[in-house]
C-alpha positions in Angstrom: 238.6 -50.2 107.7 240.8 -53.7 107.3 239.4 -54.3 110.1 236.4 -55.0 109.0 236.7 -56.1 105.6 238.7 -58.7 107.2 235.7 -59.5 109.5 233.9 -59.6 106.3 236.1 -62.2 104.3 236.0 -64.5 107.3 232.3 -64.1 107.4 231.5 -64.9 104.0 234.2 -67.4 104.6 232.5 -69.1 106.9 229.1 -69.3 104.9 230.9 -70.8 102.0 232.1 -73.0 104.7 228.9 -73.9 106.0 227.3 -73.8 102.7 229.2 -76.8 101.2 229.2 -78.5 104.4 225.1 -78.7 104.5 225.5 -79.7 100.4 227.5 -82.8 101.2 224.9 -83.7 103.7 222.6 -83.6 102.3 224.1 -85.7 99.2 225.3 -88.1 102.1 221.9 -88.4 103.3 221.3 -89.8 99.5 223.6 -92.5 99.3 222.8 -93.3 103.4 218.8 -93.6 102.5 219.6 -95.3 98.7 217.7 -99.0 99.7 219.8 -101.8 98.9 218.5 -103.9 96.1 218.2 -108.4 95.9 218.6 -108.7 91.9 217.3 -111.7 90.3 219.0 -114.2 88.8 219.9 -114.3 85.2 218.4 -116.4 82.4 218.4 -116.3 79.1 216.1 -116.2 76.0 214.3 -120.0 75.9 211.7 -121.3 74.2 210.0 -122.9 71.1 209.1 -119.8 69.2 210.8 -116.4 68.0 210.2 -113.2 68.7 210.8 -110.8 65.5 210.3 -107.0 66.5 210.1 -106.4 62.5 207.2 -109.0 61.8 204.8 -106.0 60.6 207.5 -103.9 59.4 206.5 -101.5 56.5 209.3 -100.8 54.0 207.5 -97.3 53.2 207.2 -96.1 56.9 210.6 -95.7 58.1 211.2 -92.0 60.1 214.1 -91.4 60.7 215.2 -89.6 64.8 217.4 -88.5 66.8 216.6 -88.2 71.1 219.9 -86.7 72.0 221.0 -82.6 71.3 221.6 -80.2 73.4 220.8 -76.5 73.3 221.1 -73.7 75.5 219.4 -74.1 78.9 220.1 -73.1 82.6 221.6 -69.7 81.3 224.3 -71.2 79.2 225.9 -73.2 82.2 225.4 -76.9 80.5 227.1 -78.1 77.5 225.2 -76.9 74.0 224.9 -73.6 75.2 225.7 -71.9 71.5 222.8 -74.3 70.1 219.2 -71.9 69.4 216.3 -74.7 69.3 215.5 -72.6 66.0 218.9 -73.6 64.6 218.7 -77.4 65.8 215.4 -78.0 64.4 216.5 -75.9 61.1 219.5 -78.0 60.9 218.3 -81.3 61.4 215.3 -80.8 59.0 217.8 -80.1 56.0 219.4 -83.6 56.8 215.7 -85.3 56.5 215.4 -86.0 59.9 211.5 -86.6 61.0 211.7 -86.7 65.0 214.2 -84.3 66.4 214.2 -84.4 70.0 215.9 -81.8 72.4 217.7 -83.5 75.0 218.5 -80.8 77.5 220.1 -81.6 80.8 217.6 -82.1 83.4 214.8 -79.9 81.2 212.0 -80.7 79.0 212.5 -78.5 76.4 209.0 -77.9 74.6 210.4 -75.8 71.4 208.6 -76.7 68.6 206.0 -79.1 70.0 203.6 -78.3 67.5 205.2 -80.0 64.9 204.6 -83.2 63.3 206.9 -86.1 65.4 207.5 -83.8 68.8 208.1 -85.5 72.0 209.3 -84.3 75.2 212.6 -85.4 76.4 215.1 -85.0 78.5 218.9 -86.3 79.7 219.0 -87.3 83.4 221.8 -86.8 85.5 224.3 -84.8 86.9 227.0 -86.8 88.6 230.8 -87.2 87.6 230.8 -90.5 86.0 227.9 -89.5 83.9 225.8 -91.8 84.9 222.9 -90.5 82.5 219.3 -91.6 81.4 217.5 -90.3 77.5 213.9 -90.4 79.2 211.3 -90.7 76.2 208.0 -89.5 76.9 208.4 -87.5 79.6 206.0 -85.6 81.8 208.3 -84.0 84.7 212.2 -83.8 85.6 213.4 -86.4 88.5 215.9 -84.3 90.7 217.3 -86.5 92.4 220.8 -88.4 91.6 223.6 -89.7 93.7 226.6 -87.4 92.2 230.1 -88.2 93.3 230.2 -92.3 92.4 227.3 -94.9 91.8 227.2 -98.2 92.5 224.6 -100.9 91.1 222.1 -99.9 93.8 222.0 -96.0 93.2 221.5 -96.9 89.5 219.1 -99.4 90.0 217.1 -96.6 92.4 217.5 -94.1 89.6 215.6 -96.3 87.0 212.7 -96.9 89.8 212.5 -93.1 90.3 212.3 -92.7 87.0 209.7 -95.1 85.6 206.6 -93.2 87.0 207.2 -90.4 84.7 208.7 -91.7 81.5 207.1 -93.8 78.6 210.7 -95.2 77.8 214.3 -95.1 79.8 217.4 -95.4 77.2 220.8 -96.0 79.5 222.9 -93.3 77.5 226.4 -94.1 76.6 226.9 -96.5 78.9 230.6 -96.9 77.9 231.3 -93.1 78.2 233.3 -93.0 81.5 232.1 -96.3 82.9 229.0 -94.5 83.8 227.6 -98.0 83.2 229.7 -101.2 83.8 229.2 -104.3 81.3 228.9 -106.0 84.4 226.2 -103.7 85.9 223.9 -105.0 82.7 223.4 -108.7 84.2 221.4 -107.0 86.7 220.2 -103.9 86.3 216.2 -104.0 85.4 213.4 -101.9 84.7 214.6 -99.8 81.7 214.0 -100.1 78.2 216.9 -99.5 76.1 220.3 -99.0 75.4 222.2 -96.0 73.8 224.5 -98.6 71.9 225.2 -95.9 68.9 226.4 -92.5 70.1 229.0 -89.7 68.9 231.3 -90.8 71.8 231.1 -94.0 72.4 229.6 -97.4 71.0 228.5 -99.8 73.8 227.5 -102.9 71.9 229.3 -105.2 74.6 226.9 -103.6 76.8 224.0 -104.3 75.1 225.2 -108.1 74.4 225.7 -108.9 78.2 222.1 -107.6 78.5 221.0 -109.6 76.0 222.7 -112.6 77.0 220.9 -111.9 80.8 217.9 -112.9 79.1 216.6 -109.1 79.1 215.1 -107.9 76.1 216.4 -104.2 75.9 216.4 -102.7 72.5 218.8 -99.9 70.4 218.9 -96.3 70.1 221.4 -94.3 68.0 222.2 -90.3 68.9 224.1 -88.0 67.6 224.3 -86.4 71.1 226.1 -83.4 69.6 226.6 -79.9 71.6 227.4 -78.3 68.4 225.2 -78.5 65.9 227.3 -75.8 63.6 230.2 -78.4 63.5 229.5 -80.7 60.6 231.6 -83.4 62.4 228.9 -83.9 65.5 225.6 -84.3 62.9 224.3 -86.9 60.9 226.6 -89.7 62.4 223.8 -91.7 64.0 220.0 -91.8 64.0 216.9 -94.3 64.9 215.2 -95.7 62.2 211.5 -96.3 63.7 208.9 -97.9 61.7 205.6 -96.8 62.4 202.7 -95.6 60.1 202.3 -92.1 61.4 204.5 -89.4 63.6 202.2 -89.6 66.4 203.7 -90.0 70.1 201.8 -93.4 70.6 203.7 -94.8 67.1 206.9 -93.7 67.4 207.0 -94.7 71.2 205.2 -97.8 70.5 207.5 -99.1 67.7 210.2 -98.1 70.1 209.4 -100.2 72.8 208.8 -103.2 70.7 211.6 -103.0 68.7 210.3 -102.3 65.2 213.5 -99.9 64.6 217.3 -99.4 63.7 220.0 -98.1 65.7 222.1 -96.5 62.2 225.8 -95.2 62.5 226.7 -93.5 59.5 230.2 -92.6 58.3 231.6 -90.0 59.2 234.7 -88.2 56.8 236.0 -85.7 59.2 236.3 -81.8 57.6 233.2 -82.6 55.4 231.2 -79.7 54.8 228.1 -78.8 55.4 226.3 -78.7 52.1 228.5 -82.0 51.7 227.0 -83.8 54.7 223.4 -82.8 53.2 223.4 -84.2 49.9 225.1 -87.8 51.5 223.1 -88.4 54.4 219.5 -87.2 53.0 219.0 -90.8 51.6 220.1 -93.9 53.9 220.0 -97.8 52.7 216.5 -99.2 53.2 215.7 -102.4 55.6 213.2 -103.9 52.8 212.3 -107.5 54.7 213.6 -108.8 57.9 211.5 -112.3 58.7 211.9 -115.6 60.0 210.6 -118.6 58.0 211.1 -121.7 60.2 214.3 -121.8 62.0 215.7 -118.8 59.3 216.6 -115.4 60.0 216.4 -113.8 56.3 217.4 -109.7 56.1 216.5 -107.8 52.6 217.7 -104.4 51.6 217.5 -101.8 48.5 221.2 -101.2 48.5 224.3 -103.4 47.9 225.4 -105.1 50.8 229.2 -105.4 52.0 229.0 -107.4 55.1 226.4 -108.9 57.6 227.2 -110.0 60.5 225.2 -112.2 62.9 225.9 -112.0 67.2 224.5 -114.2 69.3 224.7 -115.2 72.8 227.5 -113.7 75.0 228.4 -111.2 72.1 229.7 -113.6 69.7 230.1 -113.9 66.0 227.9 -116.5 64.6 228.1 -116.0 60.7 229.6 -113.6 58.1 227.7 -112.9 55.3 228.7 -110.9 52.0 225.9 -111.5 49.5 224.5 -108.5 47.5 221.1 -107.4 48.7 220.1 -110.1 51.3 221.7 -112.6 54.2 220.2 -115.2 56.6 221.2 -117.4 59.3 219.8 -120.0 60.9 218.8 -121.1 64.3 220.6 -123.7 65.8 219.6 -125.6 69.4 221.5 -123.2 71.5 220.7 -120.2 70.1 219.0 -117.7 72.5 219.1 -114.7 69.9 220.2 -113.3 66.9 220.8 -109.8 65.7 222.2 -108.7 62.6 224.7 -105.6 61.8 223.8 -104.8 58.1 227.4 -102.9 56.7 226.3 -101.3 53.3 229.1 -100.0 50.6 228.3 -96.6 51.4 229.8 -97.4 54.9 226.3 -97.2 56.8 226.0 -99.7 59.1 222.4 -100.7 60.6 222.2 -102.7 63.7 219.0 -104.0 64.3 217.2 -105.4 67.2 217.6 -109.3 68.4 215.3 -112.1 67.2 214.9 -114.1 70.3 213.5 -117.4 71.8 210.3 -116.7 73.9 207.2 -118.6 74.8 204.5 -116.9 72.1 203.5 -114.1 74.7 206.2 -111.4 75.2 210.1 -111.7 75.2 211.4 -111.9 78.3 212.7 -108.9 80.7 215.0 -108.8 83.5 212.4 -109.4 86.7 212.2 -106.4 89.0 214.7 -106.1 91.8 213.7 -106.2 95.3 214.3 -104.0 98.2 216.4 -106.1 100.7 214.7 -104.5 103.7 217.3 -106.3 106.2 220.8 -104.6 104.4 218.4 -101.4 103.7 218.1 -100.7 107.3 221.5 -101.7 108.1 223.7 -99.0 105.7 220.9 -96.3 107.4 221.7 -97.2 110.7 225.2 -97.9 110.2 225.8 -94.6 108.0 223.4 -92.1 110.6 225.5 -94.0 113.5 228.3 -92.8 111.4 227.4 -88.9 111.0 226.5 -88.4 114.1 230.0 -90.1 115.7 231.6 -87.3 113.1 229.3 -84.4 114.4 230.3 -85.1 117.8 233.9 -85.1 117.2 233.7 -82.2 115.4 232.0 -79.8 118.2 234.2 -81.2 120.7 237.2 -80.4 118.4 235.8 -76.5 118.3 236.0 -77.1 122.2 239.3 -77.7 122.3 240.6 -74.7 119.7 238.2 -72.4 121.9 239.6 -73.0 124.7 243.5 -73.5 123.2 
């Protein structure tokens, strides 16, 4: 009888064995086959003419959204798992929310999508450095993803695998974990966005070096929280999107333009519930934002305690503290502008750059190409490489046989 519950063990043994050998092949096969990207070079904003995402901005049609919460999904094995999609949409309706999107892990979570504002998401990715997309506008789940490390070229072939089936790529958190460099944003191309404002981290430097790459990427601000009971993960950030209606084709379209707000809002920590309710159910309102000339001028509803204008490279260009309204103006070397409105109440919007541009659309970072030389190269070099390591190891079995 231990005989053969020995024979068992080793048996099952050696399927685990086998089991996580043929896993990390085939995840080696990813990286081997990832093609090997020529990224452009940078420039920045130029030109005689500004682009102003909030040129038809509404004062009456802000909606206010979040893209990032998780619930339950893949029976409780993923973060959020004590979130109902009853509870999230219950919960974020009492704090005045218009758009409230379900980001499950590598799911489209269709709960509630006959409401007014409903569109599918998801959060892509499932590697250690997380690594992560908020796809917006999406009509299936990309699989694939490279899971132990990434470098620039299994990022950049994430985005491309991505863009078939998403209206709009956000990079989330890029600071959490490094899962994005500050370096990586001179280069990488093809997305939208940036999740500058999240519960974890805040990746404005990120968004800057973008920026200053001459790629017009624009803000989005998430609570991201996995517990929605905990009044300390709600409410701390949002979007504002102006658009005239809660359709798809507004919100995303205001979106991708720019005519929105990432918003962080502060956050007392122990506050309850009811508490967090009546505060955040009414935020400041972005009344005028408008270039006359060479003049960036900003108008809000609410008293104003500091503005600050960033510029090129991330720096500080002015410091205003006037009461409902701040400008700054252009100078020659100015490639954009954006604004961080702080408001008494400690809500802080950061909006999306003014920029230079030629009258047409603001520029993007161009498209990377697939260096077909180094491509073929890592391939041969990396299969050259499995097979020498297959080799050695049946003629290592050989030996312990026969030992």
């Amino acid at each position: 009888m231990l005989n053969l519950f020995l024979k068992l063990i080793r048996l099952l043994l050696k399927i685990f064995v086998y089991f996580v050998g043929a896993l990390i092949f085939v995840f080696v096969l990813k990286y081997i086959t990832c093609p090997v990207y020529t990224f452009q070079a940078t420039k920045p904003f130029s030109g005689n003419k500004y682009y102003n995402p909030y040129h038809q901005m509404q004062p009456k049609e802000w909606r206010k959204g979040n893209f990032q919460v998780q619930s339950r999904a893949w029976a409780g094995i993923t973060s959020g798992r004590g979130n109902s999609d009853d509870e999230i949409y219950n919960i974020y309706k009492k704090l005045d929310y218009d758009i409230i999107a379900i980001s499950d892990y590598q799911k489209i979570n269709r709960s509630h999508e006959d409401k007014p504002g409903f569109i599918a998401v998801y959060e892509h990715g499932y590697n250690i450095p997380k690594t992560h997309q908020v796809l917006i506008g999406s009509k299936r789940v990309l699989w694939k993803d490279y899971p132990f490390f990434q470098n620039i070229h299994n990022k950049q072939n994430i985005i491309q695998k991505l863009r078939p089936d998403n209206e709009l790529i956000f990079l989330a958190h890029p600071k959490l974990r490094r899962g994005y460099s500050v370096e990586d944003m001179q280069y990488l191309a093809n997305y939208d966005g940036i999740e500058v404002l999240n519960n974890y981290r805040t990746s404005t430097a990120h968004w800057d070096k973008a920026l200053s790459a001459g790629n017009y990427v624009t803000v989005l601000g998430n609570d991201d929280s996995h517990n929605v009971e905990n009044p300390d993960e709600i409410g701390h950030h949002c979007t504002l999107i102006n658009a005239p209606d809660l359709s798809k084709e507004s919100i995303i379209k205001s979106l991708r333009t720019g005519n929105a707000i990432g918003v962080k809002v502060w956050r007392p920590i122990g506050e309850s519930m009811e508490d967090k309710i009546k505060r955040i159910r009414v935020l400041p309102v972005l009344d005028k934002a408008v270039m006359k000339g060479d003049t960036l001028i900003v108008e809000t509803d609410s008293i104003i305690s500091e503005v600050r204008f960033i510029g090129q490279d991330g720096s500080l260009k002015k410091t205003s503290h006037e009461s409902h309204h701040a400008w700054y103006v252009f100078n020659a070397n100015d490639t954009y502008i954006r604004a961080e409105i702080e408001f008494r109440n400690q809500v802080t919007f950061f909006l999306n750059p003014i920029c230079r541009y030629d009258g047409t659309t603001p520029s993007k970072m161009a498209n990377p190409e697939v260096d077909l030389y180094r491509t073929w190269l890592l391939r041969i070099i990396g299969f050259a490489s499995l097979i020498f390591i297959g080799m050695n190891w049946i003629w290592l079995k050989k030996r312990f046989r026969k030992a």
